[in-house]
N, C-alpha and C positions, 0 to 999 in steps of 0.2 A: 737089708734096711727096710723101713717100714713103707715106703713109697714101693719100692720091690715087690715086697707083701701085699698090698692094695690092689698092684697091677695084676699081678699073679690071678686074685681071687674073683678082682670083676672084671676083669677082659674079655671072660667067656661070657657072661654075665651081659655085658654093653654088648658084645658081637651078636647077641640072640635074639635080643631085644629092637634091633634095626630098625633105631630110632633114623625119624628124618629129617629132624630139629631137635636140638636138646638149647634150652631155653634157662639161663644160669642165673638166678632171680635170688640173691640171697637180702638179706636185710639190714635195718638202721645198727643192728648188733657189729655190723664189718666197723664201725667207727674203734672196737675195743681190739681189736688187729691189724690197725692200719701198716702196721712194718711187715706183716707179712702177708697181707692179703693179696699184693699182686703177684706173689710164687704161687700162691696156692692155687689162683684161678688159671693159671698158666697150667698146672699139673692137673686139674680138672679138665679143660681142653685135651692136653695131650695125651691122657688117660683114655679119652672119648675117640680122637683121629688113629689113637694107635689100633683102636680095637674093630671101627667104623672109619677107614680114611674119608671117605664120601659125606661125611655127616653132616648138617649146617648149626651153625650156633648161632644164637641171641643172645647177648648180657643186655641186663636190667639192670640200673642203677637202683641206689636202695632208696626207699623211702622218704619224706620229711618221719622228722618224730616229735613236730608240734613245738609248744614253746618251750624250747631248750635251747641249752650251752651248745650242743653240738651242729649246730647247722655250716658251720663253716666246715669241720670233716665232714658232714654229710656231703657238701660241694666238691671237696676235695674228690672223695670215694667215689662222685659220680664221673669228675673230669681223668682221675685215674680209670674208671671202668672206660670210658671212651677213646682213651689211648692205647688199653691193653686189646680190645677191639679192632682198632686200625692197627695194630701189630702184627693181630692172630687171624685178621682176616677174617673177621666177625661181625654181625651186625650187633647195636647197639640200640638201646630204648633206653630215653631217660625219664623215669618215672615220676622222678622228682619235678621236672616239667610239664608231665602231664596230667599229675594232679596240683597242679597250679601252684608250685615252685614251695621257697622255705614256711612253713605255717602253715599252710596250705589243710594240715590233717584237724586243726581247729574246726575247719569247715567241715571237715569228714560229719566228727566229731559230732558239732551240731544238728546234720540231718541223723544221723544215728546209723553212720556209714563207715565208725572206726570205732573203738572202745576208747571209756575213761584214760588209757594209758599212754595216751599219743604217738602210738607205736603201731598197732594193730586195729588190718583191719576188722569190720564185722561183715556178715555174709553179706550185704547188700552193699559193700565198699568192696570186697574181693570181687563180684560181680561186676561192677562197675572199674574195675581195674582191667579186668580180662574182656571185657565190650572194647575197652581204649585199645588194649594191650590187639586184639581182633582187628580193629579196624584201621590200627597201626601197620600192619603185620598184611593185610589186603591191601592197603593204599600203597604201600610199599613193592606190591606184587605187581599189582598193576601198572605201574610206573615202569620196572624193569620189561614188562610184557609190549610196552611199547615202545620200548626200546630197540626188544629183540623178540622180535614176533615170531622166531624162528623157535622158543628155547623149549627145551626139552624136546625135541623134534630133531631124527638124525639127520644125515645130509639128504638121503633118497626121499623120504618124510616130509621133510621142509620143502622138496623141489613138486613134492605129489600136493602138497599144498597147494602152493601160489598161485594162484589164479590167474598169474601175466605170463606170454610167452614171455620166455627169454630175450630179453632186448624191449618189446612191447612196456611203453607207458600206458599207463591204465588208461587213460583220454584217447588209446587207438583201439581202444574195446568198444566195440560198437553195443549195445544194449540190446538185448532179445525182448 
């Protein structure tokens, strides 16, 4: 089958590459495959864990595309990307909210930060995607880091850390 074939050829291909995010960012074009875009992103994943189990994802919802028919499947395509996410135990960015929801690319548009086509961006709207998409992706980090001040640090690591005996609340650390 041809998913067979696909896997076959980039399994080696994904394994070598040991990526440590793969970041699944497709565009306002998903609206002309809505009945099967959620298999496909599904097979994209699985494609990626089979080859990398360790690996983390991001899905991006797709774009606005400015004044059109389609903003209601755009809506659609984002709340389905954010269910196949809490599925596949992924994280999620919705793009469409953070360039300031339906129409939103008008504006692009006008600073001269999307082309004529309401669809695409231009270098200084991709730019300005990837600062959000950046500072999304940090804020995000940080939150989880204090949550677990511990992570990526093993158990002997994390105990070579801490700065409190064992049992010691910080208020019986006397200051040097």
């Amino acid at each position: 089958t041809a998913s067979f074939t696909v896997a076959t050829k980039t399994s080696p291909m994904l394994a070598y590459r040991r990526y440590d995010l793969v970041i699944l960012m497709t565009g306002a074009a998903d609206i002309f495959s809505m009945d099967i875009h959620r298999d496909l992103l599904r097979q994209v994943i699985a494609l990626h864990r089979q080859a990398r189990p360790d690996v983390s994802f991001l899905l991006v919802s797709p774009p606005d595309r400015g004044q059109s028919q389609v903003t209601p499947k755009l809506l659609t395509l984002g709340k389905e990307r954010a269910e196949i996410a809490a599925e596949q135990g992924t994280g999620y960015w919705d793009l469409l909210a953070a360039e300031g929801g339906p129409v939103s690319m008008m504006k692009f548009i006008q600073r001269d930060m999307a082309l004529s086509d309401q669809i695409h961006f231009s270098e200084s709207g991709g730019a300005w995607v990837s600062h959000r998409l950046e500072h999304a992706i940090l804020a995000g980090f940080a939150r989880y880091l204090a949550d677990h001040p511990t992570a990526g640090c093993d158990d002997a690591k994390a105990a070579e850390l801490d700065p409190w005996p064992p049992g010691a609340p910080p208020t019986a650390i006397a200051a040097t």
